[in-house]
VOVEXPA-334972 format. One record per residue: residue in three letters; x, y, z of N, C-alpha, C in turn; chain. Coordinates in nm, 3 decimals. Layout:
<rs>
+------+---------+---------+---------+---------+---------+---------+---------+---------+---------+------+
: sevo :    n_c1 :    n_c2 :    n_c3 :   ca_c1 :   ca_c2 :   ca_c3 :    c_c1 :    c_c2 :    c_c3 : gupa :
+------+---------+---------+---------+---------+---------+---------+---------+---------+---------+------+
:  ALA :       X :       Y :       Z :       X :       Y :       Z :       X :       Y :       Z :    A :
...
+------+---------+---------+---------+---------+---------+---------+---------+---------+---------+------+
</rs>
This chain:
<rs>
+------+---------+---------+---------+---------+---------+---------+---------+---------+---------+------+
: sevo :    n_c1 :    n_c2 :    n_c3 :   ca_c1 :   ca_c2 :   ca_c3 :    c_c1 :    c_c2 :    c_c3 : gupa :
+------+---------+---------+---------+---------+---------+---------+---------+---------+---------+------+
:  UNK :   6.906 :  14.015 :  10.285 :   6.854 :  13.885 :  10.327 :   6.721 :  13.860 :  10.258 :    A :
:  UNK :   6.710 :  13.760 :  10.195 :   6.537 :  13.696 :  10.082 :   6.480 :  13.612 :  10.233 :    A :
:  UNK :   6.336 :  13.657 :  10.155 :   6.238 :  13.609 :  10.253 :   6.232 :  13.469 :  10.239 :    A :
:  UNK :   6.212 :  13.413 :  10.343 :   6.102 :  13.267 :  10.315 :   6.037 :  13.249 :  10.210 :    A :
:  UNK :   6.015 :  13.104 :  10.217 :   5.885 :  13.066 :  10.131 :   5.797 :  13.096 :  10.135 :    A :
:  UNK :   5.734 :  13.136 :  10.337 :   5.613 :  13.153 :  10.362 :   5.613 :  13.320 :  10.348 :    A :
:  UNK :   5.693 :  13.369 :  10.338 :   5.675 :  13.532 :  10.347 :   5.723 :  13.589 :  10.181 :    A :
:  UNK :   5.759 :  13.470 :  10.154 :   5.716 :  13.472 :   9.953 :   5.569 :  13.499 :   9.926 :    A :
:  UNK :   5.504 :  13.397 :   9.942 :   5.363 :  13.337 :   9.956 :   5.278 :  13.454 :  10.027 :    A :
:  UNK :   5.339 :  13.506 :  10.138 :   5.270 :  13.642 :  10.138 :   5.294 :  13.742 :  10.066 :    A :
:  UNK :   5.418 :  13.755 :   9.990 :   5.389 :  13.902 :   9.921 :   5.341 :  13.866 :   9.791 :    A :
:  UNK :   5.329 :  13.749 :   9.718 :   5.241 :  13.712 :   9.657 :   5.128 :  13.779 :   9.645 :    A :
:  UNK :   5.106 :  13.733 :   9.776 :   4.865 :  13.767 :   9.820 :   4.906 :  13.943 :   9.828 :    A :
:  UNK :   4.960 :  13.988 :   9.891 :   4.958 :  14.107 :   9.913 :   4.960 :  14.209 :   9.829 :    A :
:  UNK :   5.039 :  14.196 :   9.663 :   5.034 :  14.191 :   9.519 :   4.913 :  14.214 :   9.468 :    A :
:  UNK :   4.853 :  14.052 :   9.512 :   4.708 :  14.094 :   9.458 :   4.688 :  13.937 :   9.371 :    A :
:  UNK :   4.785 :  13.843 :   9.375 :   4.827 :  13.720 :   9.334 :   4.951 :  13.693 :   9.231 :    A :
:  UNK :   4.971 :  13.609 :   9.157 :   5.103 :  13.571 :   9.084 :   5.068 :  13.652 :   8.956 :    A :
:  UNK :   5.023 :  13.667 :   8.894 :   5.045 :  13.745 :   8.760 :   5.066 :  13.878 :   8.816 :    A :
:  UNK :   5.021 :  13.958 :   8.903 :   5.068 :  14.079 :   8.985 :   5.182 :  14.089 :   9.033 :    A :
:  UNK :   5.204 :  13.939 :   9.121 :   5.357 :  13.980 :   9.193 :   5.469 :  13.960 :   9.037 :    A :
:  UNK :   5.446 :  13.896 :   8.955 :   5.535 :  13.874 :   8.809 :   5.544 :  14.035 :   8.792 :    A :
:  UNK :   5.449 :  14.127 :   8.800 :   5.424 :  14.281 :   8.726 :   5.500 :  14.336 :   8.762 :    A :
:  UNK :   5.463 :  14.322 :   8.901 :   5.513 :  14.408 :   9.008 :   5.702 :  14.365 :   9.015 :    A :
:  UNK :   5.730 :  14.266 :   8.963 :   5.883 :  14.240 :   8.969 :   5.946 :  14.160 :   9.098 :    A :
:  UNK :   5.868 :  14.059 :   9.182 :   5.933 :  13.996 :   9.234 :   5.973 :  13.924 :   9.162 :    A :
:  UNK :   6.119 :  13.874 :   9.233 :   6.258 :  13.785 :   9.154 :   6.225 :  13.665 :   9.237 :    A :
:  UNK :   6.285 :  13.570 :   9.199 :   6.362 :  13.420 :   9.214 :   6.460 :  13.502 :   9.332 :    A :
:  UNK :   6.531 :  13.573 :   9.321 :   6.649 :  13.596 :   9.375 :   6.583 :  13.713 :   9.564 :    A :
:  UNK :   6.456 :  13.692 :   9.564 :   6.378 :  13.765 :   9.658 :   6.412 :  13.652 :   9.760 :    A :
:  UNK :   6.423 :  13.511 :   9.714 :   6.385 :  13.396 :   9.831 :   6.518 :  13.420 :   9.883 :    A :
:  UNK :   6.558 :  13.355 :  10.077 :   6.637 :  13.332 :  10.098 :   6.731 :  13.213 :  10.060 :    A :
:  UNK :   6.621 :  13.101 :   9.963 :   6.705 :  12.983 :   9.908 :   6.616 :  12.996 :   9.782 :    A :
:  UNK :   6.721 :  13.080 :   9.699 :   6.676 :  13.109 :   9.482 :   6.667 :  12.943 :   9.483 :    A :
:  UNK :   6.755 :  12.901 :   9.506 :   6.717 :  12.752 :   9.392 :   6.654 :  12.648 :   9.477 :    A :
:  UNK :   6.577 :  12.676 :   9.602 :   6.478 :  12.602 :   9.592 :   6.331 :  12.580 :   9.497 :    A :
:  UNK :   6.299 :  12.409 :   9.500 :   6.149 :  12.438 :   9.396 :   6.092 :  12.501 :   9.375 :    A :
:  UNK :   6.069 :  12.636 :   9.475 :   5.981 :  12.774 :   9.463 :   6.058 :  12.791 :   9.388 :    A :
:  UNK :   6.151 :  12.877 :   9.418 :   6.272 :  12.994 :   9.325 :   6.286 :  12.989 :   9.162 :    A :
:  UNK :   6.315 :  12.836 :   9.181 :   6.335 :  12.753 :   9.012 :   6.205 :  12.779 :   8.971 :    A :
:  UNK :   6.097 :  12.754 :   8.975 :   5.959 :  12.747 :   8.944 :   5.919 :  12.921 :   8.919 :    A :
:  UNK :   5.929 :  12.935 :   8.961 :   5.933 :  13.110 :   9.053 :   6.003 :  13.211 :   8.905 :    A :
:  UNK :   6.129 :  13.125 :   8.907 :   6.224 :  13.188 :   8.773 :   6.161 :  13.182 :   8.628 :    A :
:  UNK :   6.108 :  13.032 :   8.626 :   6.022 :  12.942 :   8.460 :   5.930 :  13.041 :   8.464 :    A :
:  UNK :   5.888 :  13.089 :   8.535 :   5.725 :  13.223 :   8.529 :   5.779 :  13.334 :   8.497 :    A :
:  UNK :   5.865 :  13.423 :   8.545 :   5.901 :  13.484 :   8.526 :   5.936 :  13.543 :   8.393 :    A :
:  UNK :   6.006 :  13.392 :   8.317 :   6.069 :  13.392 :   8.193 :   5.956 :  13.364 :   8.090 :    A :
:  UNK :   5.850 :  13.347 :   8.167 :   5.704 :  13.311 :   8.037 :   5.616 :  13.435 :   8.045 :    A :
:  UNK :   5.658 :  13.489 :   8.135 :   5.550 :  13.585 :   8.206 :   5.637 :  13.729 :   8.100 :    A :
:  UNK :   5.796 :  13.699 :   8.059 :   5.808 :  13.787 :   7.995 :   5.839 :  13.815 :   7.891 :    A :
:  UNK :   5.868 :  13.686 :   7.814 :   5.856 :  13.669 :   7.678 :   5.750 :  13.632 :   7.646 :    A :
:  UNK :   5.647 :  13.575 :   7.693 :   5.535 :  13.519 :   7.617 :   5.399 :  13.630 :   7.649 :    A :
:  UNK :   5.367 :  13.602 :   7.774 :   5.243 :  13.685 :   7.826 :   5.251 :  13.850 :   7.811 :    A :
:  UNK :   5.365 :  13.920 :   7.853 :   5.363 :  14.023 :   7.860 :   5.369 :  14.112 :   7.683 :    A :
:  UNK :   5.435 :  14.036 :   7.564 :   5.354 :  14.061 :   7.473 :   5.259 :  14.033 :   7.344 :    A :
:  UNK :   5.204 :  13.941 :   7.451 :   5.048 :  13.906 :   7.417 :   4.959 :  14.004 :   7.485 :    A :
:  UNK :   4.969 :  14.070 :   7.581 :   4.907 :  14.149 :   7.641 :   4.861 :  14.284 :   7.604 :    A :
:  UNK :   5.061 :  14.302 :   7.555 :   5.052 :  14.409 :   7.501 :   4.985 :  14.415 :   7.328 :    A :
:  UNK :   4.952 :  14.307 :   7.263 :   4.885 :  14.267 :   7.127 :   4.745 :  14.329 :   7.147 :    A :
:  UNK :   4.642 :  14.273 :   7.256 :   4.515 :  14.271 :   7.227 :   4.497 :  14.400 :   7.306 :    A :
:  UNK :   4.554 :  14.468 :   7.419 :   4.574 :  14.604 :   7.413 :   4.543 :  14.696 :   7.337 :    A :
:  UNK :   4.684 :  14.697 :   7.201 :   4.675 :  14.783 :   7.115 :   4.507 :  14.729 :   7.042 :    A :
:  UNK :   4.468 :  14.658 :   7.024 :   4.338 :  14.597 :   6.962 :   4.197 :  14.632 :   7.034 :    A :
:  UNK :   4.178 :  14.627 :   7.169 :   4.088 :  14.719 :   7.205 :   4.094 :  14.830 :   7.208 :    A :
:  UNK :   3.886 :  14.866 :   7.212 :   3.881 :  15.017 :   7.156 :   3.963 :  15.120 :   7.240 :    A :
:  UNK :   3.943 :  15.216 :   7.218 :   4.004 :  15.343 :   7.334 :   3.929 :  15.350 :   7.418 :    A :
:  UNK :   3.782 :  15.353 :   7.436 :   3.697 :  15.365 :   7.515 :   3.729 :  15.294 :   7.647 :    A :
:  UNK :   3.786 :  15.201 :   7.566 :   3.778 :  15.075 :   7.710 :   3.938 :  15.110 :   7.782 :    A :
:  UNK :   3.967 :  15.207 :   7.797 :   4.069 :  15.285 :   7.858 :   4.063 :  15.407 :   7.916 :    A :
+------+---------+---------+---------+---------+---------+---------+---------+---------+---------+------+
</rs>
């Protein structure tokens, strides 16, 4: 059974916010209604969060010093 919207919205915060809960691997498919506006919206992040952001991230990563690790 997927949570609510409102108990979306909390494991969100609880994460630590949305680029966290993306890390951390909450789905679209977590809500009890995926294709509500959350879910759909929810999914578009997901899909940017992992073709686009995650390696760009991993770019300037490899580019800082070691130190800073």
């Amino acid at each position: 059974m997927g949570m609510s919207e409102s108990e979306f919205a909390a494991k969100i915060e609880w994460e630590g916010g949305i680029l966290a809960a993306l890390e951390y691997g909450l789905r679209q498919d977590d809500l009890e209604s995926p294709n509500c506006p959350l879910g759909e919206r929810w999914h578009e992040a997901q899909r940017i969060f992992r073709e686009k952001l995650q390696p760009a991230i991993a770019e300037v990563e490899e580019l800082l010093p070691e130190e800073a690790w």
